[in-house]
PALUMVEX-211432 format. One record per residue: x, y, z of N, C-alpha, C, O in turn; chain; residue in three letters; residue number from 1. Coordinates in steps of 0.2 Angstrom, whole numbers, plus 5000, padded with zeros to 4 digits. Example, Ala and Ser with C-alpha at 12.3 -4.5 7.8 and 13.67 -1.06 7.14 Angstrom:
BEGIN
FIMAR    n_x    n_y    n_z   ca_x   ca_y   ca_z    c_x    c_y    c_z    o_x    o_y    o_z   cadena   residuo   num
FIMAR   5066   4972   5039   5062   4978   5039   5066   4984   5039   5071   4983   5042        A       ALA     1
FIMAR   5064   4989   5035   5068   4995   5036   5064   5000   5039   5067   5006   5040        A       SER     2
END
This chain:
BEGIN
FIMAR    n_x    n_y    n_z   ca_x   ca_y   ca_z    c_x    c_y    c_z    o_x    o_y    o_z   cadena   residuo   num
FIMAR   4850   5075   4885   4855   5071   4888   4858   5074   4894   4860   5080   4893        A       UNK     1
FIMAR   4857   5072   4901   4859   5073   4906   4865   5074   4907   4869   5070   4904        A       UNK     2
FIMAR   4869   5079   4912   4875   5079   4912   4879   5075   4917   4877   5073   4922        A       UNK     3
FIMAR   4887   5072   4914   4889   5070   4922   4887   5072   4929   4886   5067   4933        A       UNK     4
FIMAR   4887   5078   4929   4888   5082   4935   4879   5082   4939   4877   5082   4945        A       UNK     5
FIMAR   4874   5080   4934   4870   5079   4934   4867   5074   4939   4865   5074   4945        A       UNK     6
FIMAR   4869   5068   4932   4868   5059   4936   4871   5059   4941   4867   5058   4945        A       UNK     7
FIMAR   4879   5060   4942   4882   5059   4950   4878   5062   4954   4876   5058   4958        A       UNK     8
FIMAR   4876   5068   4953   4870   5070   4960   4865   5066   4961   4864   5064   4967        A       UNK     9
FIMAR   4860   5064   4957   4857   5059   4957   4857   5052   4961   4854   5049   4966        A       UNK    10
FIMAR   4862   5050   4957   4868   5044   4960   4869   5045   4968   4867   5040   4972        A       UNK    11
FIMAR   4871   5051   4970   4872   5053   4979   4866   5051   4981   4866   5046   4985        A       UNK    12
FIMAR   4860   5053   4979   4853   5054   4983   4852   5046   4987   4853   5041   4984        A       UNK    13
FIMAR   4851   5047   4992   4849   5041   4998   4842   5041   4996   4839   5036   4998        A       UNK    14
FIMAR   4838   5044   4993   4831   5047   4990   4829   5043   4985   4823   5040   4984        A       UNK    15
FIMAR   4834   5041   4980   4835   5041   4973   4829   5032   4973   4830   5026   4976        A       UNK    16
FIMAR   4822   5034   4969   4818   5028   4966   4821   5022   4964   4826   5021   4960        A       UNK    17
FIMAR   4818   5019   4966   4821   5012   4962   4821   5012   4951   4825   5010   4948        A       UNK    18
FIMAR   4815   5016   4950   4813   5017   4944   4822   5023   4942   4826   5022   4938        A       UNK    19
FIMAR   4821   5027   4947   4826   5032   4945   4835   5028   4944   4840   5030   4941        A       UNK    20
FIMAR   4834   5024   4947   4840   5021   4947   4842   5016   4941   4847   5017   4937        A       UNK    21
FIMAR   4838   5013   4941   4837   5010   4933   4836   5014   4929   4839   5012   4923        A       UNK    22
FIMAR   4834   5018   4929   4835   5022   4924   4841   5025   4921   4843   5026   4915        A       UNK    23
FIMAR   4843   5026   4927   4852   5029   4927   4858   5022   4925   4864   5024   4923        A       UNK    24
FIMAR   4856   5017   4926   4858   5010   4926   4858   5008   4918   4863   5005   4916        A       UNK    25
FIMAR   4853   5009   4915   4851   5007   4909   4853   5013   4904   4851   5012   4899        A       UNK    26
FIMAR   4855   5019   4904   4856   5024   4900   4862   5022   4899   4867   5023   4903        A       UNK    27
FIMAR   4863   5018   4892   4870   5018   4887   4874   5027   4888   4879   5029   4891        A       UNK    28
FIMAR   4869   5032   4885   4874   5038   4886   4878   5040   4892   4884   5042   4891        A       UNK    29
FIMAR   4876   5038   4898   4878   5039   4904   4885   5037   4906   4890   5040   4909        A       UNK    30
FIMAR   4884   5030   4902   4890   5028   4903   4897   5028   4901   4902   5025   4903        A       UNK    31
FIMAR   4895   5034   4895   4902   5038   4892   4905   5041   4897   4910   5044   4895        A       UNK    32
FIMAR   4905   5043   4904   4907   5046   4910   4910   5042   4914   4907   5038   4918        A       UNK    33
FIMAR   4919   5041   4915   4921   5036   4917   4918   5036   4923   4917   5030   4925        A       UNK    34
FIMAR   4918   5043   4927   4917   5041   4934   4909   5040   4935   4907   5041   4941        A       UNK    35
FIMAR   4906   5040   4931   4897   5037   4933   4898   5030   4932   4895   5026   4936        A       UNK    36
FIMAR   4902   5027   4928   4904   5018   4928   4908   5018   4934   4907   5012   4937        A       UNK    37
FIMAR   4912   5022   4937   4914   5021   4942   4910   5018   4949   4911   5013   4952        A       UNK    38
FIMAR   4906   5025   4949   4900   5026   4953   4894   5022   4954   4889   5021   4958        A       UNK    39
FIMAR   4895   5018   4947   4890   5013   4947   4891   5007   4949   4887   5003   4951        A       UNK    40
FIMAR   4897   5005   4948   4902   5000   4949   4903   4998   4956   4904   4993   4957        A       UNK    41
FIMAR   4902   5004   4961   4904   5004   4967   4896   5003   4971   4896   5001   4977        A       UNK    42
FIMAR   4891   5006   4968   4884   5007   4971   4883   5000   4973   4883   4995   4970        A       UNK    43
FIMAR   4880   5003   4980   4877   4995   4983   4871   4992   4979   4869   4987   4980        A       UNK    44
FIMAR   4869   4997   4975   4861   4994   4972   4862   4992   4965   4857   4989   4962        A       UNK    45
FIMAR   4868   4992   4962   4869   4988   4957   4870   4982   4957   4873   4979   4961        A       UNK    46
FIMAR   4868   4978   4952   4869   4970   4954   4875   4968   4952   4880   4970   4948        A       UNK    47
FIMAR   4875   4962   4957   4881   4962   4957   4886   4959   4948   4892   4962   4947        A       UNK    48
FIMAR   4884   4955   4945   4885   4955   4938   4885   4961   4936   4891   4961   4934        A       UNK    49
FIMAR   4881   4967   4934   4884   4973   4930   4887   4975   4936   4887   4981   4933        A       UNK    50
FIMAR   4891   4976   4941   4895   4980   4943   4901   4974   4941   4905   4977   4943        A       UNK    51
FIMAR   4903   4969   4939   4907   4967   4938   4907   4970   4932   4910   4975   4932        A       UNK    52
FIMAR   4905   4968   4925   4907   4971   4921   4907   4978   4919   4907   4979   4913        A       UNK    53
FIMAR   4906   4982   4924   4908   4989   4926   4917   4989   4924   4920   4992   4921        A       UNK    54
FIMAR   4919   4983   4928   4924   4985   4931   4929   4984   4926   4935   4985   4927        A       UNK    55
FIMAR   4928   4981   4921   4933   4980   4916   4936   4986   4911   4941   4987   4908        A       UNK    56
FIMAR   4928   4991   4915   4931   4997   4909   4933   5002   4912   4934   5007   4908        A       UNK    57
FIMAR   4935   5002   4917   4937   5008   4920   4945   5009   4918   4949   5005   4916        A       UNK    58
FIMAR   4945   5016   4920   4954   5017   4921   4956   5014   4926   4952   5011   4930        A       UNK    59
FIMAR   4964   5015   4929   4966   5012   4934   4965   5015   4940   4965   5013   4946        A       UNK    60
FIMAR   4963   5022   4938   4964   5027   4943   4957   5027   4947   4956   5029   4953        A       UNK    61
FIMAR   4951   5024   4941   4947   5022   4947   4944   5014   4949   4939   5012   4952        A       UNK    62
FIMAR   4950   5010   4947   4950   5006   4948   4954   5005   4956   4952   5002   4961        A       UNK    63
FIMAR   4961   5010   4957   4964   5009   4965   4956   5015   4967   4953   5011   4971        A       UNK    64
FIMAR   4953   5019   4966   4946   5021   4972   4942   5016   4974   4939   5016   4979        A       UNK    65
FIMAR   4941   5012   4969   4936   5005   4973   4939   5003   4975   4937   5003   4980        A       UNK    66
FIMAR   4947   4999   4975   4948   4996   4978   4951   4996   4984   4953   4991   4987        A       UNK    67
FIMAR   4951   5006   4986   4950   5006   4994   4943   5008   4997   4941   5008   5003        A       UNK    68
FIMAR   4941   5010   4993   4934   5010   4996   4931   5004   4999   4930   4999   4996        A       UNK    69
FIMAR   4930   5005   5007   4927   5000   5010   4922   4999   5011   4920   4994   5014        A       UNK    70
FIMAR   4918   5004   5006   4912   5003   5005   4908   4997   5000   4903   4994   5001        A       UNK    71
FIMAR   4914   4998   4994   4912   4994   4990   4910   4987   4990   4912   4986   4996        A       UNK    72
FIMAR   4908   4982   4988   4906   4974   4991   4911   4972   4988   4912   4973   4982        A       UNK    73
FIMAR   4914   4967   4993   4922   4963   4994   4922   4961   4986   4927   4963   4983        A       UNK    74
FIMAR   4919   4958   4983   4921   4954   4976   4923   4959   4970   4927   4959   4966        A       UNK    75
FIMAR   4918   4966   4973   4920   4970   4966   4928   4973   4969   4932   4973   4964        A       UNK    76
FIMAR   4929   4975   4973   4934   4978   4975   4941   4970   4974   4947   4972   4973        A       UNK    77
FIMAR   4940   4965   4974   4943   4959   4972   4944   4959   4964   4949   4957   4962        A       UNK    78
FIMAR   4939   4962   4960   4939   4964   4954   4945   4969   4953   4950   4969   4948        A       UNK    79
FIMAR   4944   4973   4957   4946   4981   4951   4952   4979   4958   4953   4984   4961        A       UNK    80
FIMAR   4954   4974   4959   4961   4973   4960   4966   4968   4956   4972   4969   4954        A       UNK    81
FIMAR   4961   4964   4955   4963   4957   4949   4966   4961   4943   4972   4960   4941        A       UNK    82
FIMAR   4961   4969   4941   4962   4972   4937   4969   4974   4934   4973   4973   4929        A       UNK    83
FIMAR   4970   4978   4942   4976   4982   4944   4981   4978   4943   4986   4980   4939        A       UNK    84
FIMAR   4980   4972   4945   4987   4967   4945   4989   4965   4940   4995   4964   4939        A       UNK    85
FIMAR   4984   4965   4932   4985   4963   4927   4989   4970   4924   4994   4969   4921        A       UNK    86
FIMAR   4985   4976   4925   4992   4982   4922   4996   4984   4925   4999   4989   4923        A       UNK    87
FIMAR   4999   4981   4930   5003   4982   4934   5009   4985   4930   5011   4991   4930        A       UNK    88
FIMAR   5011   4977   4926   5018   4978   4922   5018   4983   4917   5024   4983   4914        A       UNK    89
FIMAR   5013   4987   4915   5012   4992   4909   5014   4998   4911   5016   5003   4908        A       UNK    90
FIMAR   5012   4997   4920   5009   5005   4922   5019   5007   4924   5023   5003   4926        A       UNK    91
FIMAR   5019   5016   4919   5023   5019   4922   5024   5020   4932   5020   5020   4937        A       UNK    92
FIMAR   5031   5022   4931   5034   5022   4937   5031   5028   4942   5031   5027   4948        A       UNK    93
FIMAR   5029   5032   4939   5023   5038   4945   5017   5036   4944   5013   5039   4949        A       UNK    94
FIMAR   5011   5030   4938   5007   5030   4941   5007   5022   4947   5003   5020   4951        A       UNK    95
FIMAR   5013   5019   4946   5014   5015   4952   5016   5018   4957   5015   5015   4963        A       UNK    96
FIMAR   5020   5024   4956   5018   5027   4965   5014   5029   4968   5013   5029   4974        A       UNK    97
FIMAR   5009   5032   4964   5003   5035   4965   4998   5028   4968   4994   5028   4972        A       UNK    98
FIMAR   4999   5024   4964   4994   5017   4966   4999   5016   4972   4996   5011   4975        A       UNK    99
FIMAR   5003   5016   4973   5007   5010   4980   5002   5018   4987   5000   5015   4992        A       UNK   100
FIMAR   5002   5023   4987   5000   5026   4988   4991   5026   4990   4989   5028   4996        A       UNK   101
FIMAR   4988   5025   4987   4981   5025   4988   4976   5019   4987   4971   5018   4990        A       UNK   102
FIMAR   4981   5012   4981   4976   5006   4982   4974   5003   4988   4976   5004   4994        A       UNK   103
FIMAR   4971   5000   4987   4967   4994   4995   4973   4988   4997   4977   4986   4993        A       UNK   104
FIMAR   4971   4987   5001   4975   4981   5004   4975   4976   5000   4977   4971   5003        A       UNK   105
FIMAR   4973   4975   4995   4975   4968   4990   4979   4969   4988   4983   4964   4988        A       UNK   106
FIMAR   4982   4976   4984   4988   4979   4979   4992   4978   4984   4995   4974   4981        A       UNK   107
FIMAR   4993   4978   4989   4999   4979   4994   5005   4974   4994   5010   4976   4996        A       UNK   108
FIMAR   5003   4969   4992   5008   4963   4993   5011   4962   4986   5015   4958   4985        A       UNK   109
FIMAR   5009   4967   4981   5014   4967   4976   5017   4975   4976   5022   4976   4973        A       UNK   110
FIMAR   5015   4978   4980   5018   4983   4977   5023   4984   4982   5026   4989   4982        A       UNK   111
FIMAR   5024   4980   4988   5029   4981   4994   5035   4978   4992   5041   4978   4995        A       UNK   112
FIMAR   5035   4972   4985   5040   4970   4986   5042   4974   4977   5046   4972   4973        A       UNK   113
FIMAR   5040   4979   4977   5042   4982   4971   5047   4983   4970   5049   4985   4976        A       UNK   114
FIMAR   5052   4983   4966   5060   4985   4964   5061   4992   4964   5066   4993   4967        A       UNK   115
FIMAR   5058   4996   4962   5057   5003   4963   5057   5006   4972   5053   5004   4976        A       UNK   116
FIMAR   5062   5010   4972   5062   5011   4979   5056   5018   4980   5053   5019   4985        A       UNK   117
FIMAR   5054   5021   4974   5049   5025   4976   5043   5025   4977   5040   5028   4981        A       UNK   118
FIMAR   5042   5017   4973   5034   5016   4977   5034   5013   4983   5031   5015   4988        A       UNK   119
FIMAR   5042   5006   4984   5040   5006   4990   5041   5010   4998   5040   5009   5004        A       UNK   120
FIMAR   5044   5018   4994   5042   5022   5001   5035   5024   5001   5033   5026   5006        A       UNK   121
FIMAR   5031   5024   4995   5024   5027   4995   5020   5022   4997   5014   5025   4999        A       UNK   122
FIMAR   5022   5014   4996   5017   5011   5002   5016   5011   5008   5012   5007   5011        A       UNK   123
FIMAR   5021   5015   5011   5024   5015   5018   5020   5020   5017   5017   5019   5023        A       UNK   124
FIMAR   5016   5025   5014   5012   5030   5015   5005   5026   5016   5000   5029   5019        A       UNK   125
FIMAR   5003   5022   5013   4998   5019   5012   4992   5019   5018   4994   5015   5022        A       UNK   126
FIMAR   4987   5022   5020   4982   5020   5024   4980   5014   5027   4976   5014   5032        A       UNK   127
FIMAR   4984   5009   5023   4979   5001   5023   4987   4998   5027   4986   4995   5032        A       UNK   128
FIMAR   4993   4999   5025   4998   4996   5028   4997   4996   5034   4994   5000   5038        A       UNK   129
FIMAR   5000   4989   5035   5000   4989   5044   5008   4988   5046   5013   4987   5042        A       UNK   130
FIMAR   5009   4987   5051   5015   4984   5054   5018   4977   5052   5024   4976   5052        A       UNK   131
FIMAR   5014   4972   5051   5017   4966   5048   5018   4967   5041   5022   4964   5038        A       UNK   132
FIMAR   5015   4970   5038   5018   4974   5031   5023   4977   5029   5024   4977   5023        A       UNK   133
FIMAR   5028   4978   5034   5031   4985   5035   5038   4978   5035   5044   4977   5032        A       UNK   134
FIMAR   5035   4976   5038   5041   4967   5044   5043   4965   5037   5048   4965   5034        A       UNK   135
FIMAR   5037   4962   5035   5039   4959   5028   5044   4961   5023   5049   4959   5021        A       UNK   136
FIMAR   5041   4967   5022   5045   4974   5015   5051   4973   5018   5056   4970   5014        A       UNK   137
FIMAR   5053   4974   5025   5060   4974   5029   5064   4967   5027   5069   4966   5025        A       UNK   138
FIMAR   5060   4963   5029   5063   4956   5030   5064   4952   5021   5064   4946   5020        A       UNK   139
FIMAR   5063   4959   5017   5064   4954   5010   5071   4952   5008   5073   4956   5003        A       UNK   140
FIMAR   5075   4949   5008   5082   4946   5005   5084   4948   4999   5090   4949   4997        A       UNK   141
FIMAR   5077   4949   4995   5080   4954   4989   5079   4961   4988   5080   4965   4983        A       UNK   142
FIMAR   5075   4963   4993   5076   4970   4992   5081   4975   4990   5087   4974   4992        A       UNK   143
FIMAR   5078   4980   4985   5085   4985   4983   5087   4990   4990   5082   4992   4993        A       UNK   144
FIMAR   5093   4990   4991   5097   4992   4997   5094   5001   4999   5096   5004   5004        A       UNK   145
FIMAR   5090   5003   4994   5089   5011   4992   5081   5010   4996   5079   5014   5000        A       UNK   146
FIMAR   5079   5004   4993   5070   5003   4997   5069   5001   5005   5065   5003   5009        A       UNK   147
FIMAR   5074   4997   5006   5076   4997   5015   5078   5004   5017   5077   5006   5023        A       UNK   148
FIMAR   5082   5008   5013   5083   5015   5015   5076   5019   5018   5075   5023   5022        A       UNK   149
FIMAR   5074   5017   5015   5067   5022   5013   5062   5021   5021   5059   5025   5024        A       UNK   150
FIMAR   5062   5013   5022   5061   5009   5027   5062   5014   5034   5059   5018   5037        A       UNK   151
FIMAR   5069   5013   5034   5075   5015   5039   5073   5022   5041   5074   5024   5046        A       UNK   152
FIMAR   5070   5025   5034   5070   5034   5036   5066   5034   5038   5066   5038   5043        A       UNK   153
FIMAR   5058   5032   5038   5051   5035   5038   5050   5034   5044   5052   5028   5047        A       UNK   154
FIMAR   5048   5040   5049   5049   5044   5055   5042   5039   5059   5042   5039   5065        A       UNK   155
FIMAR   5036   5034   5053   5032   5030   5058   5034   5025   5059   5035   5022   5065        A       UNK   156
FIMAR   5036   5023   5055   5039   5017   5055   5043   5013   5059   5042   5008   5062        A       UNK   157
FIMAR   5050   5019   5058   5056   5015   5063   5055   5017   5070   5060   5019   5073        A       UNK   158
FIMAR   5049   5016   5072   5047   5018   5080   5044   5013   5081   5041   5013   5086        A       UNK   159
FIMAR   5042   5006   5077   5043   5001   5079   5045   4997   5080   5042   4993   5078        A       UNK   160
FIMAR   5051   4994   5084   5052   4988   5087   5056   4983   5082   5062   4983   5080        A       UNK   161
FIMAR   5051   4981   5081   5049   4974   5076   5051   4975   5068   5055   4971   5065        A       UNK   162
FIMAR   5049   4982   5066   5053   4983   5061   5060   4986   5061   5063   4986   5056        A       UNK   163
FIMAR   5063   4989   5065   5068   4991   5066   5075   4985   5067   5080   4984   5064        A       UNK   164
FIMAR   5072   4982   5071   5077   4973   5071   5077   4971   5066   5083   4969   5063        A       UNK   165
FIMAR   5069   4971   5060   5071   4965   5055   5075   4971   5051   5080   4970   5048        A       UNK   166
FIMAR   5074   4977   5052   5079   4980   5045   5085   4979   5047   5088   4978   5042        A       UNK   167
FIMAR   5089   4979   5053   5095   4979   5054   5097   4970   5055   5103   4969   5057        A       UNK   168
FIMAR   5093   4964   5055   5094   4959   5053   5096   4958   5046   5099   4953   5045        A       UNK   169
FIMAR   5094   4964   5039   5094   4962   5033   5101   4965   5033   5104   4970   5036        A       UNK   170
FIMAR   5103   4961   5028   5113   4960   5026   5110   4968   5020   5113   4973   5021        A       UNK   171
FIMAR   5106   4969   5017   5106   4973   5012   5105   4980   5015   5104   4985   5011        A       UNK   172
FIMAR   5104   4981   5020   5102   4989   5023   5108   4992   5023   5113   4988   5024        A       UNK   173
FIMAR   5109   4998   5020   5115   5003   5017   5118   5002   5026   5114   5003   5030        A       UNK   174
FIMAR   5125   5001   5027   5128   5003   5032   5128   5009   5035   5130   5010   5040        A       UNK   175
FIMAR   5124   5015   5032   5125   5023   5036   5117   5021   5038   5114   5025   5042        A       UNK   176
FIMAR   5114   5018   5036   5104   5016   5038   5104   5012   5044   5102   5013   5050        A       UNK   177
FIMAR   5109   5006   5042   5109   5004   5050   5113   5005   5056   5112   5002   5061        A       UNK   178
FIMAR   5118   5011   5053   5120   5014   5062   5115   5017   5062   5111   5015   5066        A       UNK   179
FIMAR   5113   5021   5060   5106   5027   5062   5102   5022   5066   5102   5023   5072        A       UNK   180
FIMAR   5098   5017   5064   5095   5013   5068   5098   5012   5075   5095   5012   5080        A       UNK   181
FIMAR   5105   5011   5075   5105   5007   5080   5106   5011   5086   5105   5008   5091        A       UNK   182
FIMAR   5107   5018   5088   5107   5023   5091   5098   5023   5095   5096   5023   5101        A       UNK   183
FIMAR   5093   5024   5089   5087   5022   5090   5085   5015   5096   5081   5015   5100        A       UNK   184
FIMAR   5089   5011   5094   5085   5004   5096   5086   5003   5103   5091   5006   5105        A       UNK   185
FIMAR   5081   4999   5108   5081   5000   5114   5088   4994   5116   5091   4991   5112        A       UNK   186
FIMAR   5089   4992   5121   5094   4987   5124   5093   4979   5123   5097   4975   5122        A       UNK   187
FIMAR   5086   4980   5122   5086   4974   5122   5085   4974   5115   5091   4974   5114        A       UNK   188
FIMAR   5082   4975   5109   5084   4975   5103   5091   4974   5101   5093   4972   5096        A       UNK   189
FIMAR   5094   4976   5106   5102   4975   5101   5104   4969   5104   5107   4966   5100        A       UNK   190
FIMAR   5103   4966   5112   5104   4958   5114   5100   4954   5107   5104   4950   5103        A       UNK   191
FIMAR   5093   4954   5105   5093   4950   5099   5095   4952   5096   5096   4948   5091        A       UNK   192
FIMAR   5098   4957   5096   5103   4958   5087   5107   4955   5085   5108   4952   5079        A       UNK   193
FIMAR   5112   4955   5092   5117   4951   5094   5118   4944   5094   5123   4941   5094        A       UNK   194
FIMAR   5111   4941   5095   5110   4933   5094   5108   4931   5086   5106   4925   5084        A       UNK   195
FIMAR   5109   4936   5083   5107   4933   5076   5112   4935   5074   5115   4940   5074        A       UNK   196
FIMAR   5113   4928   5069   5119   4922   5069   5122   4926   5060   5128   4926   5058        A       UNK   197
FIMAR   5118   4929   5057   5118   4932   5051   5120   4939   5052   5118   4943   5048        A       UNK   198
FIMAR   5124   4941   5057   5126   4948   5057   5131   4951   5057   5135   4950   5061        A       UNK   199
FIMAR   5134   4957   5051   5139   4954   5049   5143   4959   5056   5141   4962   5061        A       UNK   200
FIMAR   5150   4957   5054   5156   4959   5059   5154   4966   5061   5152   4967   5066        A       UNK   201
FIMAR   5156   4970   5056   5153   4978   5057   5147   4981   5061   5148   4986   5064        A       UNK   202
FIMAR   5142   4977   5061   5137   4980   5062   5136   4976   5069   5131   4976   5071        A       UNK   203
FIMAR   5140   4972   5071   5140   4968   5079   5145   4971   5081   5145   4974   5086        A       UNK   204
FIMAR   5152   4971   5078   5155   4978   5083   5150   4984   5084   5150   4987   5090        A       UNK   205
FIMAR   5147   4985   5081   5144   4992   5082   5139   4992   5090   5138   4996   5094        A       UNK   206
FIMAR   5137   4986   5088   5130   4985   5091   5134   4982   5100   5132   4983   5106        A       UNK   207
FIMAR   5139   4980   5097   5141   4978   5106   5144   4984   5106   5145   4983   5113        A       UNK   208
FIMAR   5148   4990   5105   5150   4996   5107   5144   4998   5110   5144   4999   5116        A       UNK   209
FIMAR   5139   4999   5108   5133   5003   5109   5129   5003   5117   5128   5007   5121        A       UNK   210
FIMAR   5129   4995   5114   5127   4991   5122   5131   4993   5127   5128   4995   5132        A       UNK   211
FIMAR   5140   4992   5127   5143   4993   5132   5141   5000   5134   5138   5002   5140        A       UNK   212
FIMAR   5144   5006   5129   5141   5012   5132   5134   5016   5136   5134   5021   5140        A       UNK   213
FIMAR   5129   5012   5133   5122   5011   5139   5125   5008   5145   5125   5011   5150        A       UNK   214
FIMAR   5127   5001   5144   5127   4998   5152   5132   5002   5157   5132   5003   5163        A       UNK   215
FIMAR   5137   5004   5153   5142   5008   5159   5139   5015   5161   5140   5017   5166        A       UNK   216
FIMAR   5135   5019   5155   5129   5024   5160   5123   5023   5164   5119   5027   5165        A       UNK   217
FIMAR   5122   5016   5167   5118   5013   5171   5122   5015   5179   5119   5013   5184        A       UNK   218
END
């Protein structure tokens, strides 16, 4: 019986026989090694039907690796997201940050609007997030006041624009997050701020203080 450490090498080789690959393919033993279902799951040379039902049996942990690997073929990595989404509601609180954290961009659209302020600062780490991602999470009306915090802190983030206005357009952003913001935001940032009709008293005196004091150091 071959060992994991074994087959995975095998499994690397760019060399590896068609005969040898079947081989490794069809070996029930082998497949007691979650990360060779993994690895098999993910190989371009598996067909595509057995790498689907690869994908049922994994953990989740190698279920967010496929499904940021872009290597993997779009349907399976659509799989072992399907997967994801189905334990979502099971999966404790650290391994959903750990996944807001490393799955692929399918995961993203449930885990940004998560209740947990933790994962959503950990999709803010995500690789896959982009800037309309970021807009949205900002511009949610239910978001928890603690998860736009988190928003308001990340040093890449609020160096956008676009995210900076939507978070200080949200009535839920903690009042000490959106002065900090507003010292940040450029002049004309705060003219749209100031035309949007949903803002409350506090934070438009702030923003027209702000304004005045730029324009009289002009």
């Amino acid at each position: 019986m071959r060992s994991e450490g074994a087959i995975l090498k095998l499994l690397r080789r760019g060399d590896l026989s068609a005969e040898g690959f079947d081989d490794i393919l069809n070996d029930r033993s082998a497949r007691r090694f979650h990360v060779v279902r993994r690895v098999l799951a993910g190989h371009p040379r598996t067909p595509r039907r057995e790498a689907l039902s690869l994908v049922s049996t994994l953990f989740w942990r190698d279920l967010a690796h496929l499904s940021a690997d872009v290597r993997v073929h779009p349907e399976v990595r659509r799989a072992a997201d399907r997967d994801l989404l189905r334990r979502l509601p099971e999966m404790a609180l650290a391994e959903r940050v750990d996944l807001a954290r490393t799955a692929g961009r399918g995961l993203l659209l449930a885990l940004r609007t998560d209740p947990e302020p933790r994962v959503v600062a950990a999709f803010l780490d995500n690789r896959f997030t982009t800037e309309p991602d970021v807009v949205q999470a900002a511009a949610n009306p239910e978001a928890e006041p603690a998860s736009l915090a988190a928003v308001a802190a990340h040093p890449r983030w609020t160096l956008r624009p676009a995210v900076r206005l939507t978070l200080l357009r949200n009535r839920r952003l903690p009042v000490a997050a959106a002065l900090s913001l507003l010292t940040s935001a450029g002049s004309g940032e705060l003219r749209d701020l100031l035309a949007h009709p949903g803002l409350s008293r506090l934070l438009r005196a702030c923003a027209e203080r702000v304004l005045a004091e730029r324009e009289r150091e002009v």
